[in-house]
C-alpha positions in Angstrom: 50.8 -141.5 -175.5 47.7 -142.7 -177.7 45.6 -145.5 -176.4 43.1 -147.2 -178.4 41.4 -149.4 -175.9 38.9 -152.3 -177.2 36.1 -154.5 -175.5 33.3 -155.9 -176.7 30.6 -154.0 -177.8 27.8 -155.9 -180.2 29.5 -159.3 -178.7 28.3 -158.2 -175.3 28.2 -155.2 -173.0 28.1 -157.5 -169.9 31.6 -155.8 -168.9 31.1 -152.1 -169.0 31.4 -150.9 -166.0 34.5 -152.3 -166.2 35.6 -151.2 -169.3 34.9 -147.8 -167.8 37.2 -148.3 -165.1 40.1 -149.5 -167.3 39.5 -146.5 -169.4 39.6 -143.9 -166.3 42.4 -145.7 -165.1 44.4 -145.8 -168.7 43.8 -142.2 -169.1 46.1 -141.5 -166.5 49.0 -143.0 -169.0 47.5 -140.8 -171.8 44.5 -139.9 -174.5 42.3 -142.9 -174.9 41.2 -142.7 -178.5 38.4 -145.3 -178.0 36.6 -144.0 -174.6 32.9 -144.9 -176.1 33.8 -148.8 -175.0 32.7 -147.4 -171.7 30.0 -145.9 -172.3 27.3 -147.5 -169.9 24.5 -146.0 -172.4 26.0 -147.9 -175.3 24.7 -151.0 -176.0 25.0 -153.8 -178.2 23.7 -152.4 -181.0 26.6 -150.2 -180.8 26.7 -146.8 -182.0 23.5 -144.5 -183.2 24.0 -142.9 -186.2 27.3 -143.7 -187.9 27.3 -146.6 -190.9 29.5 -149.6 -190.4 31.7 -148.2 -193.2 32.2 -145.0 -191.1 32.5 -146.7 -187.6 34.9 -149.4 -189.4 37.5 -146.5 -190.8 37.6 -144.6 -187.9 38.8 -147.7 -186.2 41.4 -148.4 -188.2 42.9 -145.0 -188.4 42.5 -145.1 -184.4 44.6 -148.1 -184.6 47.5 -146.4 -187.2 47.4 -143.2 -184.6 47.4 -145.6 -181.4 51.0 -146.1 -179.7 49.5 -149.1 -178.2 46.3 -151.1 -177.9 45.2 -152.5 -174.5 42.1 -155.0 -175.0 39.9 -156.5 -172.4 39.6 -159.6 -173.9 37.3 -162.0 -172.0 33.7 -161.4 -173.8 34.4 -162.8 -177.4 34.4 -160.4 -179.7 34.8 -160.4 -183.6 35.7 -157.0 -184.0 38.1 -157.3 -181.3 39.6 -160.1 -182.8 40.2 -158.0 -185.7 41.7 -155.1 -183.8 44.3 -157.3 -182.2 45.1 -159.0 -185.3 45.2 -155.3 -186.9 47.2 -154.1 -184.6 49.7 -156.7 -184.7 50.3 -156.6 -188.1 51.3 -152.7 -188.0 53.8 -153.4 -184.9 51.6 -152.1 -182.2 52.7 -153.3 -178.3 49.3 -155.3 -177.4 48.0 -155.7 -173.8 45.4 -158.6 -173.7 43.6 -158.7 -170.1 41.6 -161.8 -169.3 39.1 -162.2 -166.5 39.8 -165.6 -165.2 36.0 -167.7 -165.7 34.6 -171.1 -164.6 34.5 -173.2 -167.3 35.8 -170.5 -169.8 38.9 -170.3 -171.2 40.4 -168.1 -173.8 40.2 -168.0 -177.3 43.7 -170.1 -178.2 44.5 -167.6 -181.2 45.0 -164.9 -178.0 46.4 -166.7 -175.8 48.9 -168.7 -177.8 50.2 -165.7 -179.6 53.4 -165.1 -178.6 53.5 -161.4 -179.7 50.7 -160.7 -177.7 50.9 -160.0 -173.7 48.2 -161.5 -172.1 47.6 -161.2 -168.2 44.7 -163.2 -166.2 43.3 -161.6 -163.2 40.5 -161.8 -160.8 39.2 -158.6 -159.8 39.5 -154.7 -161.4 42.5 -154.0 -158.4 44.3 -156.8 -160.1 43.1 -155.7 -163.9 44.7 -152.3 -163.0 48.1 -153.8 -161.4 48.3 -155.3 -165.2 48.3 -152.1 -166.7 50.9 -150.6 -164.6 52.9 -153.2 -165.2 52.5 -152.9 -168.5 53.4 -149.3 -169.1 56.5 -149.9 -166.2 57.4 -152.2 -169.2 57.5 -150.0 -171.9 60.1 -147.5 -170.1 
């Protein structure tokens, strides 16, 4: 199974130590193509070296070659709005996880997309129980 995990990286790397934790814990269910979301070095300047062009087509073909795409969803994120919206269109199963926030709520085009899964949760425990749900699903 191919996972192409996204989460917000020039929107915000507030969450990744989190997203490092998802990804450990979604490697267990197969190759995550998109690991450098958790990379604690990277910041929100992204990635050193690469163009946009380059950094922009390896994302899509990560997408084509992804069974599924699981996205952490609750720093806004252009480029993951893309993703999802990418994803959807080639027939990809979508996992949206959403960290429940005081006087935050999320983005309606997520949340009211019926195509897309979206679970709320509280703490990483519960963020994990998601996934495994998730992947119980797709038996």
């Amino acid at each position: 199974m191919k996972i192409y995990f996204a989460g917000s990286i020039r929107g915000g790397r507030n969450d990744k130590e989190l997203y490092l934790k998802l990804i450990q814990h979604l490697s267990t269910y197969g190759q995550v193509l998109t690991e450098h979301v958790g990379d604690i070095n990277l910041t929100e300047f992204g990635e050193d070296g690469p163009s946009d062009k380059w950094i922009f087509d390896r994302d899509i073909s990560w997408i084509e070659e992804a069974d599924i795409l699981i996205a952490e969803v609750s720093t806004p994120s252009l480029g993951v709005g893309y993703e999802l919206a990418k994803a959807e269109l080639l027939g990809k199963k979508i996992l949206c996880l959403y960290r429940n926030q005081k006087n935050k709520r999320l983005s309606a085009m997520i949340n009211g997309n019926q195509y897309m899964i979206v679970k709320n949760y509280f703490s990483i425990i519960e963020a994990k129980k998601q996934i495994d749900e998730f992947f119980t699903g797709l038996d």
